[in-house]
N, C-alpha and C positions, 0 to 999 in steps of 0.2 A: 544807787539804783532806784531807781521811781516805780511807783504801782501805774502800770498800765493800765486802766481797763474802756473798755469795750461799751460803746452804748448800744442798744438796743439795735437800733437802724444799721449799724454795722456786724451787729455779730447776725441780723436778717440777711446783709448783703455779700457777706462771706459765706454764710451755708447758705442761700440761694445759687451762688456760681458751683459750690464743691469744689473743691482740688483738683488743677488740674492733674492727670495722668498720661505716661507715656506708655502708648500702646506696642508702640514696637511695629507699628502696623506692615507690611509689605511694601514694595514700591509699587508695586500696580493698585491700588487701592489707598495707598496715602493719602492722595491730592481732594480724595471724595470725601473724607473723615471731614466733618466740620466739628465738633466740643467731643472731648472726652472725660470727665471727670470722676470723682470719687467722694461719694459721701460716710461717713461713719459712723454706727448706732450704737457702741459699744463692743460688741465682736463683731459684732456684724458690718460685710463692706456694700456698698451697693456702686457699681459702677456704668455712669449714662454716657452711650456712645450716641451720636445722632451723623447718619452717614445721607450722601447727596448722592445719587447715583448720574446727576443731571449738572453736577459741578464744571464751573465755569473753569476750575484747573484741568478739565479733560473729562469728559461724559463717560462712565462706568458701559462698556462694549459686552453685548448679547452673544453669547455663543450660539454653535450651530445645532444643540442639541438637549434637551429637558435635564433637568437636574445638573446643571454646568456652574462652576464657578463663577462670577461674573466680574470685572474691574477693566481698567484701561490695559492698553496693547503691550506694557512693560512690566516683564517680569512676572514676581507671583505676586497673589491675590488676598492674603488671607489681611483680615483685621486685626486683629490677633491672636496671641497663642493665649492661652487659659493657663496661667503656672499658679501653682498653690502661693508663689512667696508675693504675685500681683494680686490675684483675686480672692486668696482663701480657698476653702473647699466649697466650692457653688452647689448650688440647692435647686437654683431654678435662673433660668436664662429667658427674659419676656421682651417680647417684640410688639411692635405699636407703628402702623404702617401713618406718617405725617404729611404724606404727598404724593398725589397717583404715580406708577413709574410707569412713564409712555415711553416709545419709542417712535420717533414723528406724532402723530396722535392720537396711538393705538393703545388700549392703557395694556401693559402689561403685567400679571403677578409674579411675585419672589418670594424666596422663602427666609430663611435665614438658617445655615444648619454649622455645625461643629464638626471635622474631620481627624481620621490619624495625620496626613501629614498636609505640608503646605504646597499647593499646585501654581501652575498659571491658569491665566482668564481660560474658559471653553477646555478643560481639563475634567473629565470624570472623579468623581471624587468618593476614598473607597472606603465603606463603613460607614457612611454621614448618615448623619441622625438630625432630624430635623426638628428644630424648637419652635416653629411654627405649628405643631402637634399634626403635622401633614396636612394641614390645609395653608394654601399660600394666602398671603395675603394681596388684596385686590379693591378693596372698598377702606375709603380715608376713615381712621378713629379706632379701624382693626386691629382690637390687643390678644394675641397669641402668646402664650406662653409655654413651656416645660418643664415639670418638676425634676428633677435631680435627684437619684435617692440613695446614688451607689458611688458616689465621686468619679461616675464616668468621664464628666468632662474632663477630668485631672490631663495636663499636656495636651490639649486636643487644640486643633486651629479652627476660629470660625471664620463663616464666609458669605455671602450674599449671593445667593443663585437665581438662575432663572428658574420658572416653573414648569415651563413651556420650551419648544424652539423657538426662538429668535434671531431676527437681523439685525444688526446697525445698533446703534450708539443712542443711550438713554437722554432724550431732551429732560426729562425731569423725575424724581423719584425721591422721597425722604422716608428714613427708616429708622425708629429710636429703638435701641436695643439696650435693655439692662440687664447686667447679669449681677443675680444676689447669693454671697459667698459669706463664710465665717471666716476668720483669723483663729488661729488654733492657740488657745489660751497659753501664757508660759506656764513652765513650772512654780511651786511653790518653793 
């Protein structure tokens, strides 16, 4: 058995991509998910999703009423569910808006919020709590964030909403969301 190791420029090229992760995502919001990954600091996980609402697999569709769900015409919506054994116990969930989300050429704001359960697109959504701290985002570079202090998110599903009413189907939109969780140490 040989010693492997690692030079510099590769162990850079490895933790620059992070691991990838399977989110588990819904089928109405699958095709928008562009990288999902997972980095790790010791207990700590930190997980970078970066979603296209403008994706060329099928434009993420406005519902008819404020605070809606939002994904394409199939199924539900959710990104994913928040379980302790993927993310740890999360602390804080931060959003970082990458690309206006228009609708033809109107820019429109989103929020990003976490639910009890998983809906379809233009579905009310009950108990959502929004980790954009209720202010949507609407101007590119916008870092929003939520601290976490109760293990609320524990089982909850997130989602990508409108802010407003809306029509019609997002020509473009990017949205990096990370959520940052612990691994609960083993025993001794």
């Amino acid at each position: 058995m040989g010693n492997r190791r690692f030079s510099r420029k590769r162990l850079y090229e490895v933790e620059k991509a992070g691991q990838p992760v399977d989110l588990e995502s819904s089928i109405g919001i699958k095709g928008n998910i562009i990288s999902s990954t997972q980095h790790r600091q010791g207990q700590e996980i930190i997980t970078e999703i970066t979603i296209d609402l403008g994706s060329s697999n099928g434009g993420a569709i406005a519902g008819s009423n404020a605070n809606r769900a939002i994904g394409t015409a199939a199924g539900t919506v959710a990104i994913t569910e928040l379980t302790r054994a993927k993310y740890g116990i999360i602390t804080e969930i931060r959003c970082i808006l990458a690309e206006l989300p228009k609708i033809s050429s109107t820019t429109r704001a989103v929020n990003v919020v976490y639910a009890d359960t998983n809906v379809a697109k233009d579905v009310a959504l009950t108990n959502a709590v929004d980790c954009t701290s209720s202010q949507p985002l609407n101007v590119v570079g916008e870092d929003r964030s939520l601290a976490i202090n109760d293990d609320g998110a524990k089982d909850k599903f997130l989602f990508v909403t409108q802010d407003t009413a809306n029509a019609g189907t997002y020509a473009q939109g990017k949205v990096v969301v990370y959520i940052h969780g612990f691994a609960i140490p083993a025993d001794l």
